[in-house]
N, C-alpha and C positions, 0 to 999 in steps of 0.2 A: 736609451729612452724608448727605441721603438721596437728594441727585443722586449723590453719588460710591456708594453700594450699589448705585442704581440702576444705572448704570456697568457697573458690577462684576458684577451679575447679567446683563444683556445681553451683555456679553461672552464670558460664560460659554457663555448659552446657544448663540451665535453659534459657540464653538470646537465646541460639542458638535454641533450642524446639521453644521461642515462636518465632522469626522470620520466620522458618520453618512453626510454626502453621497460624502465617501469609500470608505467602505464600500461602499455599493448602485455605486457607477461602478465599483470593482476586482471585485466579484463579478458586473457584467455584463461584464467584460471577458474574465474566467474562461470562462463561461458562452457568450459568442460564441465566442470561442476555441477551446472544445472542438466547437463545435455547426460551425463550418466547417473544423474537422479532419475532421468526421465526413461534410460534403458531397459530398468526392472521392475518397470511399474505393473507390468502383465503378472510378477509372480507376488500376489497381492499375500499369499498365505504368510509370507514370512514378514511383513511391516502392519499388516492387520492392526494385530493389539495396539503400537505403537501408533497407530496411525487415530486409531479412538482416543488413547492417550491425550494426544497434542493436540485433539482437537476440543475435550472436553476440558483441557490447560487453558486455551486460547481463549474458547469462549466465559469463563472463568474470569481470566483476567480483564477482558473488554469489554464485554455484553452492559456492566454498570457505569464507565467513563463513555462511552458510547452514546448512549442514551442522555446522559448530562453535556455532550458536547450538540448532541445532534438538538436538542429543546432547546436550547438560546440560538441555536443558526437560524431555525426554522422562523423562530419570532424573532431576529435581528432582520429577516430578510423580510420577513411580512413587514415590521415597522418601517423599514426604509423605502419599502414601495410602495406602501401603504400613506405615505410623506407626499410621495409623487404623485399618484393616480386617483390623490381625493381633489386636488387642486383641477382637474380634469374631467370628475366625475365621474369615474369607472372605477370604484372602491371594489366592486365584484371581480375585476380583474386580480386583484392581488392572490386570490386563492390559485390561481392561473400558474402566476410567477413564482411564488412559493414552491408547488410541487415539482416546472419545470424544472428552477432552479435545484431543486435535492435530487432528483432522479437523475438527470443527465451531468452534475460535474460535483453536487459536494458527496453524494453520497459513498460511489466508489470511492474516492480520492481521502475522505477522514477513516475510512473503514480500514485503510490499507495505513497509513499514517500510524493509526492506532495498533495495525497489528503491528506493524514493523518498531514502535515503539513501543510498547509492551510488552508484547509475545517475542516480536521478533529480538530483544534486549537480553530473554533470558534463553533463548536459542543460540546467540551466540555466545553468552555467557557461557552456558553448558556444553558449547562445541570449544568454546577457547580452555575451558578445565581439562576436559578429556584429552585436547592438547599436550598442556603442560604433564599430564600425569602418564602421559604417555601412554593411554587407553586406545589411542587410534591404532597407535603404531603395534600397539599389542592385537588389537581384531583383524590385522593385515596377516601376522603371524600365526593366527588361525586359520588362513584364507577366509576370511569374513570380511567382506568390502564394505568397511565406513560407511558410504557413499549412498549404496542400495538401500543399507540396514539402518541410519539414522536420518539421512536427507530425504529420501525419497517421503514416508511416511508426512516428514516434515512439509514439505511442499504442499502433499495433497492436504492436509490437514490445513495451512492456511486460506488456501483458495477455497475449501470451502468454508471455512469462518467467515472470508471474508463476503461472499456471498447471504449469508445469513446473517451478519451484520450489516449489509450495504439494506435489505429490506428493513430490518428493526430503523435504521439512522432514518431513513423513510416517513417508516410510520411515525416516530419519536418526532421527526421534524414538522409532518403534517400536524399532531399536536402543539406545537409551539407555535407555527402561524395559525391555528385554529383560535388560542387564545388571545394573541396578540390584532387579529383582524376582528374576530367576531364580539370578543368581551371586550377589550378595551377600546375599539373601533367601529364598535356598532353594525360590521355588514350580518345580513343575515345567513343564517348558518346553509341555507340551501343557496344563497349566492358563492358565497365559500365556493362548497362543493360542486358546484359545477362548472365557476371557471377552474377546478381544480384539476378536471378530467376535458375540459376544451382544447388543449394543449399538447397533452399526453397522450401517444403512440401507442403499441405495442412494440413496433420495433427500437424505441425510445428505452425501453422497459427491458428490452432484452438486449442492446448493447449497455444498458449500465450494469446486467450479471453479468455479462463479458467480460467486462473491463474490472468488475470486482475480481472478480475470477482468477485475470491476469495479473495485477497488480498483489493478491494472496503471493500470488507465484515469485515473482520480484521479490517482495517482502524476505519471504522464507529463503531465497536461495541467495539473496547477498547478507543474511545472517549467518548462513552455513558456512557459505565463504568464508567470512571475516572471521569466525570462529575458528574454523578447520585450521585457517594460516597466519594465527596470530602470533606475536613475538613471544616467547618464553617469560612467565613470572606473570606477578597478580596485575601490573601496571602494563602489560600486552592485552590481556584480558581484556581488560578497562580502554585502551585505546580502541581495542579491535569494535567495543560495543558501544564508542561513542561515531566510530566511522561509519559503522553497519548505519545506524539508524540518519545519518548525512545523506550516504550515497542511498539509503532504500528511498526516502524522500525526493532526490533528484531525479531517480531514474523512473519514479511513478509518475510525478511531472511531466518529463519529456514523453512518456507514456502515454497520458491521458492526452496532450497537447497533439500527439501522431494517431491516437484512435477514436478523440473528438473529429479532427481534420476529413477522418476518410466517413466516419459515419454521418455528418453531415454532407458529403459529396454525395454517397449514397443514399441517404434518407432527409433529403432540405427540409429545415423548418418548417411546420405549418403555420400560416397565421392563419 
């Protein structure tokens, strides 16, 4: 009886080491991955085209779901504050909290969601095929590094999407609490707009291209990942590009969560 517990518990422990060891091998794998995407980013001549490419891919894909997610946030958030601050009498405030609100945490955070589920979906599709068909292994055999020649381009190409989309979600959002406070809530349209800018920084303004910035990066380089070292056949594919777009979401998360933290250490609130 207490050889077979015993058993039982070594076993246990042994699945949980290799999980564990699992774990720390696909997060260096992540982690080289991005770090020698980012070694030949100086020899622009050679991912150029590719890099226009995936960018004029990205925005393609996003720029019109973008804009349809960013118009209902913008007026869900004006209506819901708009709920609170007429009870109080400061209806002028809501253009205030609106803008806060999209610049400093929905803006980067859906832009990157969307690249990583979009863009980022058919990035590792097309790294998981090249996979299977054995494309990788054949640009190794030319001495042509993978890595430089399809990832790098890829990176830069998201961070800046997603910068160009974190401004559109912006503007798109400020229209939808425009509609939602001024037409259907009566404030006046120059109340709107200047508690819209009471609130709002510059340094406000330039940690959320930061953060779009980074989170493009994330995006693109746990597609590459999961792409690059997917399991052979059409159902690795398909796994590799339902995990991509889990862990791109988690780690944009804990993301924004450690570079909201320090930018408000750095730059506190103004009331």
């Amino acid at each position: 009886m207490a050889g077979g517990v015993n058993r039982g518990v070594l076993a246990g422990t042994q699945a949980v080491g290799s999980r564990v060891g699992a774990f720390f091998d696909q997060s260096g794998l992540l982690f080289i991955t991005t770090l020698e995407g980012f070694r030949k980013t100086w020899d622009v001549r050679r991912w150029w085209g590719e890099y226009i490419e995936q960018c004029w891919f990205l925005a393609r894909v996003t720029s019109v779901p973008v804009m349809l997610v960013a118009i209902p946030l913008g007026g869900t958030i004006a209506l819901q504050v708009g709920q609170i601050v007429r009870q109080i009498g400061a209806q002028s405030g809501t253009g205030a909290s609106v803008v806060q609100a999209l610049v400093t945490q929905v803006a980067p955070v859906a832009a990157s969601l969307l690249i990583s589920g979009a863009g980022g979906s058919a990035m590792t599709s097309d790294m998981g095929s090249r996979r299977i068909r054995d494309e990788l292994d054949a640009m190794e055999v030319l001495a042509i590094n993978p890595v430089h020649r399809l990832v790098t381009p890829r990176l830069w190409a998201a961070s800046t999407v997603g910068v160009m989309l974190c401004s559109l979600i912006i503007l798109a959002g400020i229209v939808g609490g425009y509609y939602f406070n001024v037409i259907q809530e009566g404030v006046t349209p120059g109340s709107y707009f200047d508690g819209a800018t009471s609130l709002l920084t510059l340094p406000d303004l330039l940690a959320t291209l930061i953060k779009a910035w980074i989170f493009g990066f994330i995006a693109a380089a746990v597609a590459c990942w999961k792409g690059m070292n997917c399991d052979y056949g059409p159902s690795g594919v398909g796994r590799a590009v339902n995990q991509a777009a889990v862990i791109s979401a988690m780690l944009v998360f804990a993301a924004n969560y450690v570079l909201s933290a320090l930018d408000y250490a750095l730059f506190p609130p103004r009331i």
